[in-house]
N, C-alpha and C positions, 0 to 999 in steps of 0.2 A: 569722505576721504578723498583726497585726492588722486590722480592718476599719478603712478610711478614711472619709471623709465629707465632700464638697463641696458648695456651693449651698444654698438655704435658701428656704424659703416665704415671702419678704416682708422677712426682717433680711440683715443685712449677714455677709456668708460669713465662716470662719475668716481671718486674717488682717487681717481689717478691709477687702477688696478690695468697694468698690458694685458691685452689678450694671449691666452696660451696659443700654442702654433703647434699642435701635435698632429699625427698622422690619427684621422678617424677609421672606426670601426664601423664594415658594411652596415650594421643599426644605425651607425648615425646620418649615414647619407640615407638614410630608409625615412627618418624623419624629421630632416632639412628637405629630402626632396618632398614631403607631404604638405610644408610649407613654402615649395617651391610655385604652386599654384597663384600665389599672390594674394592669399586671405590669410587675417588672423584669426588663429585657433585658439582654443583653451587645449590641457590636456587630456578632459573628455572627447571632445572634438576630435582630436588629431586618436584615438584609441578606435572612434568611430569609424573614421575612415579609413586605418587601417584595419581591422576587420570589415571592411566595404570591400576592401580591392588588395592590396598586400599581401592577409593573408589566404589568398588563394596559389602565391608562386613563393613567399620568403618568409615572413614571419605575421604572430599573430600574439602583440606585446602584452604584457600586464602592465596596468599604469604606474609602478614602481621603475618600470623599465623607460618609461614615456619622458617619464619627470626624469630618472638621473642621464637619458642621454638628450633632453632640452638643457639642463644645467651643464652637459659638457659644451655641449653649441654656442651657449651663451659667454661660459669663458672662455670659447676659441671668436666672440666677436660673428657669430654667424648667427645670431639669433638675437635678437631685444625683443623685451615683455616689461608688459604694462599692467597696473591691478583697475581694473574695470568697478565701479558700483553697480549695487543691484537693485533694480527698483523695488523688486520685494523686500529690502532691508537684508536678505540674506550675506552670507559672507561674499569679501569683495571677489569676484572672477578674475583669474590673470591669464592675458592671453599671448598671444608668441607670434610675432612675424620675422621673415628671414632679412636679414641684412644684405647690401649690397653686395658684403666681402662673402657674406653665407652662400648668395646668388651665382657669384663668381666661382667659388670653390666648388659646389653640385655639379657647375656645367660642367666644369674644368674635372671633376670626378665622372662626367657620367660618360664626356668625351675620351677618356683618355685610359677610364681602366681596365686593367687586363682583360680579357675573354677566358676566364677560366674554367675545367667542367662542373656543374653544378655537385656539392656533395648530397648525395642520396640517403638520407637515417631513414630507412623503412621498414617500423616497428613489424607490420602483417609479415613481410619479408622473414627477420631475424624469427618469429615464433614459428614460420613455416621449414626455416632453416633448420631449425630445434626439432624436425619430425620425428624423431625417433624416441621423441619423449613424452609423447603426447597421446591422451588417447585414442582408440579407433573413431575414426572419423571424425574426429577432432577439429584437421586440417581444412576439412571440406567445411565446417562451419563456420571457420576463420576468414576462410576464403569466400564464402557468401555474405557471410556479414559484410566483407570489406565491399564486395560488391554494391550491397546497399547503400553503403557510405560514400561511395564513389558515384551511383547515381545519386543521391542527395545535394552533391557538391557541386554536378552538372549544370542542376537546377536551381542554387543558388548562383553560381557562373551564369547563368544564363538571361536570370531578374536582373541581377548589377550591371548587366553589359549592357539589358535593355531601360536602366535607370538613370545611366549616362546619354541614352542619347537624346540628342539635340541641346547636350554643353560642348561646343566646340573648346575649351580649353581639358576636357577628358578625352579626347579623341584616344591618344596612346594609351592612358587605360583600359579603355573599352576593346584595343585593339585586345591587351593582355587578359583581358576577361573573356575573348573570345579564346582564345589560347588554352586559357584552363577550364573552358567546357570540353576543348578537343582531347587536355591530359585525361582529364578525370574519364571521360569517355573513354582511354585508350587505356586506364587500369582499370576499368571495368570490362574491358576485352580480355585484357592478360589476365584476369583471375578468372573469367572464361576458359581459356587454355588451360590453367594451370590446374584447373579441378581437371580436365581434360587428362591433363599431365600425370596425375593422383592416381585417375582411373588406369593408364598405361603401367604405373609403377604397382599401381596393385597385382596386377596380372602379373606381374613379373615375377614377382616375388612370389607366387603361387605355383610358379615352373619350380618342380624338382630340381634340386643342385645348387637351386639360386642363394648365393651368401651376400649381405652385407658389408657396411665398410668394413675392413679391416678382417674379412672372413679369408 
């Protein structure tokens, strides 16, 4: 079979179809910039490395999510793919490099966007929120385990940042994977306090007089 070829640096793709020119969604410069390295991926590949490095600060895709924001990329002209043969006879591999306009557009997105504050969904959070629903010491188990998960993370933070080194073209990831040994370490502190915290509200609550919300 032979190699295919979609997308194009700036002209108009095979068949005469223009590229769309829509405003992307933070996933898709998540994986234009995964293809910003300068290698072609498959979408195993690019699923790999983002759980390599991504998803330790943004996201952590399923490959449904990989393939339909590669097929937005590719009709915005930011991405071309090719179907690969396989020496084992298996089915053909198609893989994904960024275009010149894809190249342009990343910098141009990574230069220019907002600074805005990260949103926080922190499931341990919202169930420790929920305390008054929960059983006795419930929280304290919640908050341990989260502990353990948070050293866990540490030290997977901490192989990847020492897997990258001596690729000078991961230099800024490796910076970020030090970053997310420092988080993970630093909610492994806070759910230190916060059982700390447990133990103060317990007392409290064992003072005569003491009412609850809305007491």
């Amino acid at each position: 079979m032979t190699e295919e070829s979609t997308g194009t640096d700036g002209e108009t793709p095979k068949g005469g179809r223009v590229p769309e020119r829509r405003p992307l969604p933070p996933t898709s410069w998540a994986v234009l910039g995964l293809l910003s390295f300068e290698q072609e991926l498959s979408g195993y590949d690019l699923k790999k490395w983002a759980d390599w490095s991504l998803s330790f600060f943004y996201w952590s895709p399923s490959f449904s999510q990989i393939y339909s924001e590669l097929k937005r990329l590719e009709g915005a002209g930011y991405v071309t793919s090719r179907s690969v043969p396989q020496a084992t006879g298996n089915r053909d591999k198609r893989v994904y490099s960024i275009t010149d306009a894809g190249r342009r557009a990343v910098r141009e997105w990574a230069r220019g966007a907002a600074v805005e504050p990260p949103v926080l969904k922190h499931g341990v959070m919202l169930r420790i929120w929920l305390g008054h629903l929960l059983e006795p010491d419930q929280a304290r188990d919640i908050l341990r385990e989260h502990q353990a998960n948070a050293a866990k993370m540490v030290h997977r933070a901490q192989l990847d940042a020492e897997g990258a080194e001596g690729e000078p073209s991961w230099a800024y990831p490796r910076l970020v994977l030090r970053w997310a040994e420092r988080y993970y370490e630093a909610e492994r502190r806070l759910a230190e306090d916060m059982l700390a915290d447990l133990d103060e509200l317990a007392r409290e609550q064992e003072t005569p007089g003491h009412g609850g919300p809305g007491a």
